[in-house]
N, C-alpha and C positions, 0 to 999 in steps of 0.2 A: 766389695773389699776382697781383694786377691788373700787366697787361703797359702799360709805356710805349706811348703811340701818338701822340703828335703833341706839340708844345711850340707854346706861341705866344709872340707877346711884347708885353707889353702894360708900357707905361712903363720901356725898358732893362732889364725884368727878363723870366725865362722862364717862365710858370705850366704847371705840367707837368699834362696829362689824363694819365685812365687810362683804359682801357676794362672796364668792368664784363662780366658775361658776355652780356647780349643787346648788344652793341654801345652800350649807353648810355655817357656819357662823367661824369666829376664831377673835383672841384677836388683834388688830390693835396696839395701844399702850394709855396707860394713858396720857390724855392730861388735867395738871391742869390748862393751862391759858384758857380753853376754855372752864371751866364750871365755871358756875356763885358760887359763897360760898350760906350756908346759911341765913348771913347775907342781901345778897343782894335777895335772897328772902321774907325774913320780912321785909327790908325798900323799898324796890322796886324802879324801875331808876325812879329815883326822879330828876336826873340832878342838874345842879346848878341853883339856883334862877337868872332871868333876870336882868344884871343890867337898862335895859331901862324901867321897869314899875314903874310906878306912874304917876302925872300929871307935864306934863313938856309944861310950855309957854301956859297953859287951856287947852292941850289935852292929851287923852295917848297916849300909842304907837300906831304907824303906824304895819297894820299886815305884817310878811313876807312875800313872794311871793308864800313860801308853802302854801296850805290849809288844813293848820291844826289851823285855827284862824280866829275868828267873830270879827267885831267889829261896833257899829255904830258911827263912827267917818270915815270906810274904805270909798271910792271913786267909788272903784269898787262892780258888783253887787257880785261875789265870793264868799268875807270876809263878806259885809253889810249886818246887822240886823238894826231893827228900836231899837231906845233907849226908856228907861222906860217912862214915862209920869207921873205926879206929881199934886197933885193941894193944897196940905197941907204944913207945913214946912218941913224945908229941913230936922233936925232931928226930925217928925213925919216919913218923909219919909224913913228915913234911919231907924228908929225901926221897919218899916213894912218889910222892907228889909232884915234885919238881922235875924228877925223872919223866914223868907219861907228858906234862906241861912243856919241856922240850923236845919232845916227840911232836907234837902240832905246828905243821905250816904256819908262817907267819907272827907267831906269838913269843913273847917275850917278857920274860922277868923285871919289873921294872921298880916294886919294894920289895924289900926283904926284910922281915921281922922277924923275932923267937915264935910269936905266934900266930902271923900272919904273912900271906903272901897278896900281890895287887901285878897281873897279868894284863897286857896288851894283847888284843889282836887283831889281824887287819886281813881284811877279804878280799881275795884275788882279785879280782877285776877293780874295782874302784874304789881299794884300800880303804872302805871305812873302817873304824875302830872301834871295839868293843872294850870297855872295861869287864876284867875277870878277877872277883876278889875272892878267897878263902880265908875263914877266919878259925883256928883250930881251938876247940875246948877240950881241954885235958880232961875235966874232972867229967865231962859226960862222956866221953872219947869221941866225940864227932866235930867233923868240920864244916862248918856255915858257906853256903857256896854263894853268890851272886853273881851273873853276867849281863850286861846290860849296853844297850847299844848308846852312842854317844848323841849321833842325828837319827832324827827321823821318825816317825811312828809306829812303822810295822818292822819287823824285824825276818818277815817270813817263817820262824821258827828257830832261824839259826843261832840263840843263845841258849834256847831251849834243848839242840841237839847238841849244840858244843858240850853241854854241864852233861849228859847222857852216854858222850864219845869220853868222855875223862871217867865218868862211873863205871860204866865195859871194863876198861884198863887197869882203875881201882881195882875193883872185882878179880878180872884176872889174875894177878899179881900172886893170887892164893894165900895171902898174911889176914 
């Protein structure tokens, strides 16, 4: 069985080599379900939006069992970040919020509530999408953060350091 060894792409489709046994290469066959369009390289796996985000019963979503999602609402130490801290109103807070949130590559405000916000973001190279929700409580003065990847099971870290890149900025702010 001739082993895959390279794909090329030649007009939005992928013509797959194979390598013969002295290293010689020849034509496999055109396989269009198995290369992505260029469409799906402009909008990138963007997946379907979750139906379980927002606040439901005072809290958000629970993370899944993958780790590819923070939350501090999680149970376990895996998913758990510590939540924002507060000491001004809820919308002084949420203007400080939105502020640092459009400061970040790629992300984008996509609900807007009195006391919640639900952010998009999407990763350089192969635009996947991350849901980023804050949920603010007035009366504890802190905000519930979650990030959560849409596909896939590892996330490398990267919701982990997004909620940690927006706490710096928090922080800084000096309020």
């Amino acid at each position: 069985m001739a082993m895959l060894s390279k794909a090329c792409i030649t007009t939005s489709r992928f013509k797959l080599l194979s390598t013969k046994g002295e290293g010689t290469q020849s034509d496999v066959s055109w396989v269009d379900y198995f290369c992505p369009s260029p469409v799906l390289f402009l909008k990138g796996f963007s997946g379907m939006r979750p139906v379980n985000l927002g606040v439901k019963d005072g809290h958000l979503a629970l993370c899944p069992v993958n780790p590819n999602c923070v939350s501090s609402e999680s149970r376990d130490r895996i998913h758990f970040v510590e939540p924002l801290r507060y000491s001004s109103t809820t919308s002084e807070a949420m203007a400080d919020l939105k502020r640092i949130i459009l400061q970040l590559k790629r992300s984008k405000i996509v609900i807007e509530a009195d006391n919640y916000l639900s952010v998009e973001c999407r990763s350089a190279v192969w635009r996947f999408v991350d849901d980023v929700e804050f949920s603010f409580d007035d009366v504890a003065k802190i905000i519930n953060v979650r990030s959560a990847s849409r596909i896939g099971k590892s996330d490398l870290g990267v919701n982990r350091k997004r909620i940690e890149t927006i706490r710096a900025a928090w922080n800084a702010r000096g309020k």
